[in-house]
N, C-alpha and C positions, 0 to 999 in steps of 0.2 A: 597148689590150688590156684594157678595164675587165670585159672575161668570161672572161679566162682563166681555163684548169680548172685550172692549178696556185699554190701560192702565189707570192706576191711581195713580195718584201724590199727596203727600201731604210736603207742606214745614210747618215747625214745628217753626215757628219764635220767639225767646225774644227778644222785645223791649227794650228801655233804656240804654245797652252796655256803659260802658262810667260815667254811671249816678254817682255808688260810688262802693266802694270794694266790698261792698255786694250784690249786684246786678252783678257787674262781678263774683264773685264767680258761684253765684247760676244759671247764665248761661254756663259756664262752664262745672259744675257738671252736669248741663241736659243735655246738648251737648254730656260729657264723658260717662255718666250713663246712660241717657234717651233716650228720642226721639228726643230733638233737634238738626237742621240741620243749625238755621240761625239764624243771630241776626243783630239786627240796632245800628249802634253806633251814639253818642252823640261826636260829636267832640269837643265840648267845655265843657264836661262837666267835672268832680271834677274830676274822676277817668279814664282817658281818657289815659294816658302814659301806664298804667295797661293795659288798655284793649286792647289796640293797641299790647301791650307785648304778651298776652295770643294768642289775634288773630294770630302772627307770628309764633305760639310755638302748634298752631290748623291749621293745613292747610285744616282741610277737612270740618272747620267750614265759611260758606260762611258769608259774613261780609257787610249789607250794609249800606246807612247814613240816620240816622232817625236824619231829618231835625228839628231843634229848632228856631223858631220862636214867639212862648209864654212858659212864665213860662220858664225860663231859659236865656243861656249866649248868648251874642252873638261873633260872631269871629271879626267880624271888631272891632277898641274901638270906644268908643260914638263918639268922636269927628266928626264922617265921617257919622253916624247914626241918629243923636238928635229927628228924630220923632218918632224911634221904639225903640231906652229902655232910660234907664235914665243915669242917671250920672255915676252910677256903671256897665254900661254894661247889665241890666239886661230889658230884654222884658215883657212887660204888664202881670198880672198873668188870664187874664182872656180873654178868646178865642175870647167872642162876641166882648170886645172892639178893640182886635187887629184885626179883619175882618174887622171890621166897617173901621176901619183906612186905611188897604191897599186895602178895596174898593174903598174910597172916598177922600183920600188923598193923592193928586199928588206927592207931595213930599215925602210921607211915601212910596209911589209904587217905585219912582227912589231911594228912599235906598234900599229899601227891593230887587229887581234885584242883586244890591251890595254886600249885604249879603248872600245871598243866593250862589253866584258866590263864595264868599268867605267861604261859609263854604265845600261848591264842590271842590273846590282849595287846601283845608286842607286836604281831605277824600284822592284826588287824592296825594298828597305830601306825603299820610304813606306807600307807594306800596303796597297797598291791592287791589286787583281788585276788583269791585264797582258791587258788586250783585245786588243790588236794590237801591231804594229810597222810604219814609215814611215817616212820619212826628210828631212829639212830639203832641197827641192831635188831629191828623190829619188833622194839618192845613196848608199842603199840598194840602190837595182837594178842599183849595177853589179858585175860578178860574182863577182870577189874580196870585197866589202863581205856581197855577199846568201850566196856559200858558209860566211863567216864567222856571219852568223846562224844558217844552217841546223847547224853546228858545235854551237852555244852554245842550240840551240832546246829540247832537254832538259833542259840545266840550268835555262834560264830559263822552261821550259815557253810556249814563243812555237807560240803553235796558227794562226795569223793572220799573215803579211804582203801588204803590198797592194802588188798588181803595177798599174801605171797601164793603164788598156786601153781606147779610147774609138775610134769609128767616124769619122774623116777625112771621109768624105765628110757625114756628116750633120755636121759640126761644121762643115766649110764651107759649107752649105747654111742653115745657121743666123745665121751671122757670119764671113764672108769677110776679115776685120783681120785683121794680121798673119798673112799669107798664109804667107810664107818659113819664119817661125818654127813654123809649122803642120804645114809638110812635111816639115820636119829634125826637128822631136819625132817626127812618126807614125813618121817611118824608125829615127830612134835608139831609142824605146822602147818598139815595135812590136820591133824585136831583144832586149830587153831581156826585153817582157816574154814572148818565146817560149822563150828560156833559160828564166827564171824559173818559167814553168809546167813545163816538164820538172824540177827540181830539184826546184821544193817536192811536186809528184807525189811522187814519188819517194822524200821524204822525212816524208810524213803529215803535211804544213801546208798550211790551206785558203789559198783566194782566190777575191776576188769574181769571179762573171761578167765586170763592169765597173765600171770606177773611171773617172768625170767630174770631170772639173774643171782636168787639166794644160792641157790644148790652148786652154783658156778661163781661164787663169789669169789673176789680178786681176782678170778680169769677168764673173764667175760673180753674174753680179743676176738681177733677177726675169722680166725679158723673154725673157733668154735661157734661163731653167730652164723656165718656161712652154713653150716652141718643143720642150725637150729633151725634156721627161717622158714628154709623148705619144708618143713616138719610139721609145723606148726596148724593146728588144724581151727583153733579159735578164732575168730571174725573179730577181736577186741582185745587187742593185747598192753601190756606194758614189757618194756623191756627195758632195765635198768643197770646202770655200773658206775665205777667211782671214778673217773677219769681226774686224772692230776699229774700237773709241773712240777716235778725237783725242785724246792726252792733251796739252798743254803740256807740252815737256822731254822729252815720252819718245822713243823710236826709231821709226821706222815698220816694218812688215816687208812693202812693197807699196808701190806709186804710191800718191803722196797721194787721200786720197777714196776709194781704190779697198776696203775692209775697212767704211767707211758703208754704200756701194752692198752690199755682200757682206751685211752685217746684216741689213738691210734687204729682202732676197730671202729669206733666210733666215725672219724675221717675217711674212711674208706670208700672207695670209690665202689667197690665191689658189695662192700654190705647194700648201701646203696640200691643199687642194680635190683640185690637178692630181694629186697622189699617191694620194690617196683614190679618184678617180674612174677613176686607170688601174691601180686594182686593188694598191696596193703598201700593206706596213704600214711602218710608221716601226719601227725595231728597230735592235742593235746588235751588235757580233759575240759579244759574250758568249752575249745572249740567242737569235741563232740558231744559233750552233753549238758553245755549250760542252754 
């Protein structure tokens, strides 16, 4: 669609900001080098002083809070939390049993408010203006977690959550892997994200057309963005991946290799091109719709 008569936006988003050096690095370098325009930071995570550093030192890199809820730290300590992580602070590693929890545990729902306020509290305390909101695993969209933003979205002035929304059948037409896991996302968060657009409607917070990158997650590279771009029929996209440096010693947040490959797509001179030629600008959600 490199003639369409209207415009065309595309935010180019890394996840995880925050996660470890290497991972800030490697967003960074796309931001500097590439296509990327945005990133979601980890407030609590390992390398979070860093990335907060870099954001300061990047002003034209838009910065928003990819919310941690599993698999990861949380900001309040246990003491105030005791039904969403353990002793050390740390939250369930597994999505299904933390959903299960703040669907049906009253007590797990009145922390989880808590926490959540508090990890918005931290994002707000680094004076970084508050591009978006996301969620580690995307467990943000599920509906107790995303009513609770919508809750807290005044105070925290959250103008931006990203519903995941990506076309199944062009994604299997593209790369037919992980076929199973393919069907059970489009179903799970094809429900998700039809709630979610009625809510956030409803409550004057935007969202893209379309958000790329779940149904392709950890192999979000260059062949497969190439096949996508062209494709693409929304006038307002996000397109996200996890891009990350090898460090020795650190953690990975991905199959190994798979955040090289993601860089890597991201630097491309070609992807690039493909955005350019099907008519999209590279932009962020501050700059299109604050």
């Amino acid at each position: 669609m490199p003639n369409s008569p209207h415009p065309r936006f595309a935010i180019i988003n890394g996840d995880d900001f925050g996660f470890s050096h290497g991972v800030n690095q490697a967003i960074i370098q796309a931001h500097e080098q590439g296509v990327l325009t945005s990133t979601s930071l980890m407030v609590t995570g390992d390398a979070v002083e860093e990335a907060i550093a870099l954001a300061n030192t990047h002003p034209n890199l838009a910065v928003g809070l990819h919310l941690v809820l599993v698999c990861g730290q949380s900001a309040l300590p246990p003491s105030q939390i005791p039904h969403l992580v353990d002793s050390l602070g740390n939250f369930s590693n597994s999505p299904l049993q933390a959903g299960l929890s703040y669907q049906f545990h009253p007590a797990a729902r009145d922390e989880l408010w808590r926490e959540i306020r508090a990890q918005l509290k931290k994002f707000r305390n680094l004076g970084l203006p508050l591009s978006h909101v996301d969620g580690h695993l995307h467990l943000h969209t599920h509906p107790v977690v995303l009513r609770i933003l919508v809750e807290l979205a005044q105070e925290f002035d959250i103008k931006v959550i990203r519903l995941p929304a990506e076309e199944l059948g062009m994604s299997l037409k593209l790369d037919r892997r992980n076929l199973l896991t393919k069907l059970v996302w489009s179903f799970v968060f094809g429900g998700l994200r039809r709630y979610g657009e009625h809510l956030l409607k409803a409550h004057g917070i935007s969202f893209a057309d379309r958000v790329y990158g779940l149904l392709q997650t950890s192999n979000m590279n260059e062949e497969y963005l190439l096949s996508l771009i062209p494709q693409i029929q929304a006038d307002f996209v996000e397109i996200y991946s996890h891009p990350a440096l090898i460090e020795e010693g650190e953690p990975l947040n991905g199959p190994e290799g798979a955040g090289e490959v993601e860089l890597a797509a991201l630097l491309s001179e070609q992807v690039r091109k493909a955005l350019n030629m099907n008519g999209f600008e590279l932009t962020n959600y501050v700059k299109a719709l604050y």
